[in-house]
C-alpha positions as CSV (number, residue, x, y, z in Angstrom):
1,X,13.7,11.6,-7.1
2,X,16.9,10.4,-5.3
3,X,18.1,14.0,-4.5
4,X,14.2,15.1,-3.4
5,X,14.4,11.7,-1.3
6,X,17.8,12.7,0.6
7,X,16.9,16.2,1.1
8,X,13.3,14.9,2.8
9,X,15.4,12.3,4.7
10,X,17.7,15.0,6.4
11,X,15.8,14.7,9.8
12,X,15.5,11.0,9.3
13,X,18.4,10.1,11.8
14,X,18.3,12.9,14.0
15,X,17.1,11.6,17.0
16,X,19.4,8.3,16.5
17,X,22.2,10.7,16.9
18,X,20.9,12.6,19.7
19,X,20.1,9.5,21.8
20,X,22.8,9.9,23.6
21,X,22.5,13.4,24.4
22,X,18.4,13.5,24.6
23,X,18.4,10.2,26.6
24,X,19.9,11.4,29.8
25,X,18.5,15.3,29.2
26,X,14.8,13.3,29.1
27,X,15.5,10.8,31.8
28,X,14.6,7.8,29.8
29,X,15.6,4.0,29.9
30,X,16.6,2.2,27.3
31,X,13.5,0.7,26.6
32,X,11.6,4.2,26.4
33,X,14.4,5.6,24.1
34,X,13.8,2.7,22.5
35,X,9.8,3.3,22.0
36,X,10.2,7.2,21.4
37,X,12.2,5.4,18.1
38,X,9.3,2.6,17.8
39,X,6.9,5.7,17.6
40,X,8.5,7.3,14.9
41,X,7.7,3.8,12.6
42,X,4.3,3.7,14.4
43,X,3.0,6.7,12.8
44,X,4.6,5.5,9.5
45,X,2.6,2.4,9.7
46,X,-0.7,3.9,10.1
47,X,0.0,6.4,7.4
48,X,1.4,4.1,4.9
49,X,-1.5,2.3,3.6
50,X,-3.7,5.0,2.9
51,X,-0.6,7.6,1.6
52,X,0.9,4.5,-0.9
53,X,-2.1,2.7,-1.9
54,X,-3.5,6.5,-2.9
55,X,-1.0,6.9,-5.2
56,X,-3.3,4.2,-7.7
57,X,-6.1,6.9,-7.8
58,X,-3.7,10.3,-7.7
59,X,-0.4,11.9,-9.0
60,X,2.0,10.3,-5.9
61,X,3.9,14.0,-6.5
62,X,1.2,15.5,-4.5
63,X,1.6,13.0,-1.7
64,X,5.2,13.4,-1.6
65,X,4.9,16.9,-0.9
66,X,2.4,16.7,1.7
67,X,4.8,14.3,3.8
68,X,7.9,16.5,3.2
69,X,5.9,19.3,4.7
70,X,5.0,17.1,7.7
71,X,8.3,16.1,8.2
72,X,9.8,19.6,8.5
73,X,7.1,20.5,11.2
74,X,7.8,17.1,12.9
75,X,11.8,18.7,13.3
76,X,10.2,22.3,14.5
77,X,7.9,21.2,17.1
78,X,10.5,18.9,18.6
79,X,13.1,21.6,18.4
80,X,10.8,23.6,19.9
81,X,8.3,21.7,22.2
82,X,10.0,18.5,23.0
83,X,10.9,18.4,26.5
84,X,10.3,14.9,27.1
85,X,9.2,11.2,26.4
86,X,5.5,12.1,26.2
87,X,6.4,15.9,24.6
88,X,7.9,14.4,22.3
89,X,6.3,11.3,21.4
90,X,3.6,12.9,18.7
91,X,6.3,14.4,17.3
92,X,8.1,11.5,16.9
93,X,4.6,9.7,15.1
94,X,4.1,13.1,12.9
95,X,7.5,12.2,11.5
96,X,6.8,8.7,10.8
97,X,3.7,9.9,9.2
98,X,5.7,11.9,6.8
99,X,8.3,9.6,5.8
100,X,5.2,7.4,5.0
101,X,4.0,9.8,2.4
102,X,7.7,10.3,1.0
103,X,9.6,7.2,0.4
104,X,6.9,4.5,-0.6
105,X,4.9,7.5,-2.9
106,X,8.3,8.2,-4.2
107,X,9.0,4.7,-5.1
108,X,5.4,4.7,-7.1
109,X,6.2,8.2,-9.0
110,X,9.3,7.0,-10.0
111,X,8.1,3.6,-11.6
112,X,5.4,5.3,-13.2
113,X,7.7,7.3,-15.1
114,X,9.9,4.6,-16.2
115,X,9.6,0.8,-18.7
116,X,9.4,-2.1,-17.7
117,X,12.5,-4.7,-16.8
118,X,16.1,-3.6,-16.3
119,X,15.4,0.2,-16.0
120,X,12.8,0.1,-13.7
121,X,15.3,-2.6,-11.8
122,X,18.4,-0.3,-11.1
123,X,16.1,2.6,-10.6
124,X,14.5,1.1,-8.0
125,X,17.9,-0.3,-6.7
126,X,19.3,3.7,-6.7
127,X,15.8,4.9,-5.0
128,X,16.4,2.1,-2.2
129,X,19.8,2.4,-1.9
130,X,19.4,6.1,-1.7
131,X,17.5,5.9,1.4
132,X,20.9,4.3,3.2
133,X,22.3,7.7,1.6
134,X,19.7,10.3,3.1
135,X,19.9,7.9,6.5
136,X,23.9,8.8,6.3
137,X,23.4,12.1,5.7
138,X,20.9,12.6,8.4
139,X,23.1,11.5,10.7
140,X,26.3,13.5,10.0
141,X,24.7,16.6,9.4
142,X,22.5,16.2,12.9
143,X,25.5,15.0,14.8
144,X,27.3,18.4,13.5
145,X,24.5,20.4,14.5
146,X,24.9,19.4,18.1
147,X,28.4,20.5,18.2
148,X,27.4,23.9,16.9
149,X,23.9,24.4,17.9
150,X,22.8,21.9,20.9
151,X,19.7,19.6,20.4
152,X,17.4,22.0,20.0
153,X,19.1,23.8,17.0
154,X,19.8,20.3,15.5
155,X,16.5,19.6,15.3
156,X,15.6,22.5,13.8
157,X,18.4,22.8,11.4
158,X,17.8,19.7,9.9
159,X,14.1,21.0,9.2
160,X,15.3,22.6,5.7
161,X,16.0,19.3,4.3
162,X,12.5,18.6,3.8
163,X,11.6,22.1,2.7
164,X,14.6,21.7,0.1
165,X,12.8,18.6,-0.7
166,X,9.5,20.1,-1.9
167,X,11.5,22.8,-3.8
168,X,13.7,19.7,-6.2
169,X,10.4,17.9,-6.6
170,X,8.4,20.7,-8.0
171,X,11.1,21.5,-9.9
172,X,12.4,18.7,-11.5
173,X,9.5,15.8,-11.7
174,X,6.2,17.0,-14.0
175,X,2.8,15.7,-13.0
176,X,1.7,12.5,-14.3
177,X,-1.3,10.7,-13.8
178,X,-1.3,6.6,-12.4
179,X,-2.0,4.2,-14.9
180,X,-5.8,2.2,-14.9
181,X,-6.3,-1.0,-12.8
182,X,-7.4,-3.8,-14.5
183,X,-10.4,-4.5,-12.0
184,X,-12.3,-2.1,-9.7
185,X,-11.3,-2.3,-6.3
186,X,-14.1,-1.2,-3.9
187,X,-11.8,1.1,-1.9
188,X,-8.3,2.1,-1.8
189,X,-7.4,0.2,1.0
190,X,-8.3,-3.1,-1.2
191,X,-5.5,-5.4,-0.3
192,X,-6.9,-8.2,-1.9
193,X,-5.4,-8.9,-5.1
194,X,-1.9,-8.7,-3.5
195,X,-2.9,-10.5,-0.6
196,X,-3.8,-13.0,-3.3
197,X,-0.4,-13.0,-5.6
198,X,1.6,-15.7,-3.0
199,X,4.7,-14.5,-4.6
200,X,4.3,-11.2,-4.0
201,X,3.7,-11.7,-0.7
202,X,6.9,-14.2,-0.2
203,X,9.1,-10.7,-0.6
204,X,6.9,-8.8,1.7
205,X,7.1,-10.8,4.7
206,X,11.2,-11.1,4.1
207,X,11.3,-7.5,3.7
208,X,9.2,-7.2,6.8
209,X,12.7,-9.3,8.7
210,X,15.0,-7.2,6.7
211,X,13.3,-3.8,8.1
212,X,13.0,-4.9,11.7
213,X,17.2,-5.6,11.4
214,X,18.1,-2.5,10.2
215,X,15.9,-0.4,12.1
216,X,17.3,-1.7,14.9
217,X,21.0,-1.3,14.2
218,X,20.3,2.8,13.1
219,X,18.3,3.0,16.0
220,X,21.2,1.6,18.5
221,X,24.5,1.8,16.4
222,X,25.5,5.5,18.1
223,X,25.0,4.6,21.5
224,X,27.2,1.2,20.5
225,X,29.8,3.1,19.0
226,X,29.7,5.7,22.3
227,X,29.5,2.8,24.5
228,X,32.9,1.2,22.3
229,X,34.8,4.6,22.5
230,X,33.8,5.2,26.3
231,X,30.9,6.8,26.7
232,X,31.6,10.7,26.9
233,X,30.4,14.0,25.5
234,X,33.6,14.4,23.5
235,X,32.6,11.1,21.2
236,X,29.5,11.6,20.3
237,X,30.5,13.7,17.1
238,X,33.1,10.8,16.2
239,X,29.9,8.0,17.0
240,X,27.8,10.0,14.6
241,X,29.8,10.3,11.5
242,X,31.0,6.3,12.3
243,X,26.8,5.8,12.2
244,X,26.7,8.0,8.9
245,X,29.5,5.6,7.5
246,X,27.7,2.4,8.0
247,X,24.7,4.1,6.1
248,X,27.0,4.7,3.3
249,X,28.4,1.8,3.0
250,X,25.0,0.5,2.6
251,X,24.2,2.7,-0.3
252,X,27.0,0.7,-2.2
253,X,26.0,-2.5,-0.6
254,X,22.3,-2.1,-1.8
255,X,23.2,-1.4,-5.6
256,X,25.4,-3.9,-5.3
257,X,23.0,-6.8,-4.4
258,X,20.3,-5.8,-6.8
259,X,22.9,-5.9,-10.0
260,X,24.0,-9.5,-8.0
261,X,20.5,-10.3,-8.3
262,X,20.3,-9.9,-11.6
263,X,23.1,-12.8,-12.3
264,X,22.3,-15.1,-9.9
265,X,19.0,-14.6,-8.9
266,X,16.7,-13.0,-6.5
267,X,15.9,-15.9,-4.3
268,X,19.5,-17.0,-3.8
269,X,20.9,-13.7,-2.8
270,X,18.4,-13.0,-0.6
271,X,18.7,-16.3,1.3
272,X,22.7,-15.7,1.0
273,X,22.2,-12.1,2.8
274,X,20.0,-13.1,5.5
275,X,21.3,-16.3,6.9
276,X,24.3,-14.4,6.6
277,X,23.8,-11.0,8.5
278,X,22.3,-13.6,11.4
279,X,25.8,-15.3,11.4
280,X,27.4,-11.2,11.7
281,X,24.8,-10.3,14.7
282,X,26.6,-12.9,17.0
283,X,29.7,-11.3,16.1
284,X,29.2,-7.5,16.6
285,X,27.7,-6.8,19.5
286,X,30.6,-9.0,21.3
287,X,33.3,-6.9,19.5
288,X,33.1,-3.8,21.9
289,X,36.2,-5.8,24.4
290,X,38.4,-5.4,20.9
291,X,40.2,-2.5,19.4
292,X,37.8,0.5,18.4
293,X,38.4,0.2,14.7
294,X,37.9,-3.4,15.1
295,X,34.4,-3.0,16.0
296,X,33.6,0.2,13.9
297,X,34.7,-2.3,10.9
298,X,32.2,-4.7,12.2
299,X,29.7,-2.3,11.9
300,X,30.5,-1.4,9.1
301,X,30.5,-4.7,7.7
302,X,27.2,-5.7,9.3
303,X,25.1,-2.7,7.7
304,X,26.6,-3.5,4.4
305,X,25.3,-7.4,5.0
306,X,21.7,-5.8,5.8
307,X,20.8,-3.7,3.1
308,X,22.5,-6.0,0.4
309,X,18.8,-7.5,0.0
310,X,17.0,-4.6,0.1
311,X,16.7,-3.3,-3.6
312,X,15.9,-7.6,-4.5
313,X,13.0,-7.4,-1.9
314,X,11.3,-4.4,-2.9
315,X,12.2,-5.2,-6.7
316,X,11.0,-8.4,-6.3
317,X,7.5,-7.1,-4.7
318,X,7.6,-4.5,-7.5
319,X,8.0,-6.6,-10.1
320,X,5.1,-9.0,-9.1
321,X,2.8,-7.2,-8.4
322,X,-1.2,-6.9,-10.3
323,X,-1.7,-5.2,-12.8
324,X,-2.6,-1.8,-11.6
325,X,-1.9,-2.3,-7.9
326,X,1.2,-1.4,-7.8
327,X,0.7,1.5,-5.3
328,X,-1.1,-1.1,-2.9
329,X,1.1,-3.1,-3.3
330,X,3.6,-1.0,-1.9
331,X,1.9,0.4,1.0
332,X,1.6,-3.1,2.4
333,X,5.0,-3.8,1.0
334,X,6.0,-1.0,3.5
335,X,3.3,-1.7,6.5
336,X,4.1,-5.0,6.8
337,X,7.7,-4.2,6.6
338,X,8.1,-1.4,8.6
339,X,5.7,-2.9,11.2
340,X,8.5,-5.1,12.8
341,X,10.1,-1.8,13.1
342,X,7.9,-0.3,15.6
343,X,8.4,-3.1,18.0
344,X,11.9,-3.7,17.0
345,X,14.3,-0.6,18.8
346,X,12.0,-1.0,22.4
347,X,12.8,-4.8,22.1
348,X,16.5,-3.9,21.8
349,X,16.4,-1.5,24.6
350,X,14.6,-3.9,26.7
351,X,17.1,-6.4,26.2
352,X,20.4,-3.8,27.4
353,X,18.0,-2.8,30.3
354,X,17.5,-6.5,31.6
355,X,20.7,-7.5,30.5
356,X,22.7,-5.0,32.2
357,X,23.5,-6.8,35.3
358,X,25.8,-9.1,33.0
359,X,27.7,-6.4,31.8
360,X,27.9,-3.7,29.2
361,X,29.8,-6.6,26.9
362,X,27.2,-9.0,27.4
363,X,24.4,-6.8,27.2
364,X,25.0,-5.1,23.9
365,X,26.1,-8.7,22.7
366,X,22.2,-10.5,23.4
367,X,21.1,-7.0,22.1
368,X,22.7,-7.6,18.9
369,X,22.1,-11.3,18.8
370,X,18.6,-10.1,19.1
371,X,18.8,-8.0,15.7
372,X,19.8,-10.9,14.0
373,X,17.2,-12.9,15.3
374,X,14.7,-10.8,13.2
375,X,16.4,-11.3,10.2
376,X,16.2,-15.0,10.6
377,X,12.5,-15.1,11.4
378,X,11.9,-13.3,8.2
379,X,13.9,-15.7,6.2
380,X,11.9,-18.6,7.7
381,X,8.8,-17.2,6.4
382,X,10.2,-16.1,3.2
383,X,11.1,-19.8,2.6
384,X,8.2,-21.6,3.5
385,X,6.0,-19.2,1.3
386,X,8.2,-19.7,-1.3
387,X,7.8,-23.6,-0.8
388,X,3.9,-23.6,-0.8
389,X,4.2,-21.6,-3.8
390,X,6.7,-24.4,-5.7
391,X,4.5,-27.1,-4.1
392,X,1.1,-25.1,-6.0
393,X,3.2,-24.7,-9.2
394,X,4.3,-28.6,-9.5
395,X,0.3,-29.7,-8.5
396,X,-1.0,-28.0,-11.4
């Protein structure tokens, strides 16, 4: 499931890495770079209710495949037909669409297939973190492509990942039918009895902060790295594989904080991560006045901070939720979490565009400052959830 998830992944980053190169070639501002990224998490919202919370009723193999097969005609029609914002732009959603029906699914056809407790902990720690490994990848092989085949062939060449995808997955994982809920739900799209489960929904909401962070650093960290280097063709190769590198980092970083998790509890870390990766945003985006590999380091240290919650978030959600809803649980686990992701890369943009006057420095600073900021707001509501839950358990 981890190698069928990197392979469907290998367009995931593509358009991150061509920012730089598609954004001028397109005429677009920041902010509409920054929506043609919102899009792509736009169509994953819409999609991932119905494509996750399906997986209760059907074998979440099928669904898998049907979004890796999206996603590779999501790469051809933008290698193809893209020409600008609004050419692109339902590419950009069809994408989204098929990520939906990959990683969340995934997730599902993986826990169905493994016990309860520890197992099902660090599998779902190596699922997550591999998602930081097919962002890397995505990255690096897309920025490589450019060198040796321009946009267009980048695009396209990236389009076999997915295919490779459906080719692991019907090799390696055998059909297997969801387990039974314990109550009938009048439709698929029955939100109710996680809506319900207050401490499932504490880890939703902070994973909804979490998402809207790192979205926004993949979506932005080239075009920081360009802009930290001096912005010029010849660096965008360099600014690509630096990008890959922080998603690495985070693949560590993620399997990491979920055996951390383990010791010292979910709760803690998370809190630790997120007030601290707020404390890192004020940092970064001020560090492009020092040395290059100051800066890259920052990065690098900054992504790592991120996505050391990730694997306790969607563990935690996992772990708590009904009986028999765990595939709905997961497709709100992933709208609500994704959602701040949509909005999140435009906001960024917007903030360089009317920040600009200040200064590249400045601008990129607020931007990053911004990042942070979304973080923090998750945290907040994590917290007070958490509270009102405490406050329920001590009254009764």
């Amino acid at each position: 499931m981890c190698l069928a998830l990197v392979f469907a992944m290998a367009g995931f980053s593509a358009y991150w890495s061509l920012q730089p190169v598609l954004q001028p070639a397109w005429r677009m501002n920041n902010a509409s770079a920054g929506w043609l990224s919102g899009a792509f998490f736009g169509g994953y919202v819409v999609a991932v209710p119905f494509l996750t919370a399906i997986t209760d009723r059907v074998d979440a193999r099928n669904v898998f495949i049907l979004g890796a097969v999206l996603s590779a005609a999501a790469l051809i029609g933008l290698a193809i037909l893209a020409t600008g914002f609004w050419s692109a732009l339902p590419w950009r959603v069809i994408a989204g669409t098929g990520m939906a029906g990959c990683y969340m699914p995934g997730l599902k056809m993986l826990t169905d297939r493994l016990p309860q407790k520890a197992p099902r902990v660090r599998a779902v720690a190596f699922y997550t973190a591999c998602f930081s490994g097919g962002t890397a990848l995505s990255y690096a092989v897309a920025g490589v492509a450019l060198e040796w085949f321009g946009w267009r062939g980048a695009f396209l060449f990236t389009a076999a990942g997915p295919v490779l995808a459906v080719i692991v997955l019907s090799i390696l994982v055998a059909r297997q039918e969801p387990e039974p809920a314990e109550d009938v739900r009048s439709h698929v799209l029955d939100f109710r009895p996680v809506l319900r489960s207050r401490k499932t929904m504490s880890f939703i909401v902070g994973y909804a902060g979490h998402g809207a962070e790192l979205f926004a650093l993949r979506s932005w960290v080239v075009p920081f790295l360009v802009f930290c280097l001096g912005a010029g063709g010849e660096f965008a190769l360099n600014a690509t594989l630096l990008a890959a590198l922080t998603s690495l980092v985070a693949v560590a970083s993620s399997i990491a904080g979920a055996e951390l998790a383990l010791r010292v509890g979910r709760v803690r870390l998370i809190t630790w991560v997120m007030l601290g990766t707020f404390l890192l945003s004020t940092v970064v985006g001020f560090s492009s006045l020092l040395p290059f590999a100051v800066a890259a380091f920052l990065c690098l240290a900054y992504s790592a901070a991120i996505q050391a919650d990730s694997a306790a978030l969607t563990a935690g959600a996992v772990n708590t939720s009904p009986a028999g809803h765990r595939g709905a649980t997961l497709a709100l686990h992933s709208t609500l979490g994704f959602s701040g992701s949509l909005f999140a890369p435009p906001l960024v943009g917007a903030v360089l565009d009317h920040a600009a006057p200040l200064g590249g420095t400045t601008a990129w600073g607020l931007a990053f400052l911004s990042m942070g900021s979304m973080a923090l707001l998750g945290f907040l509501v994590f917290m007070l959830l958490r509270r009102r839950l405490a406050r329920a358990a001590s009254a009764q």
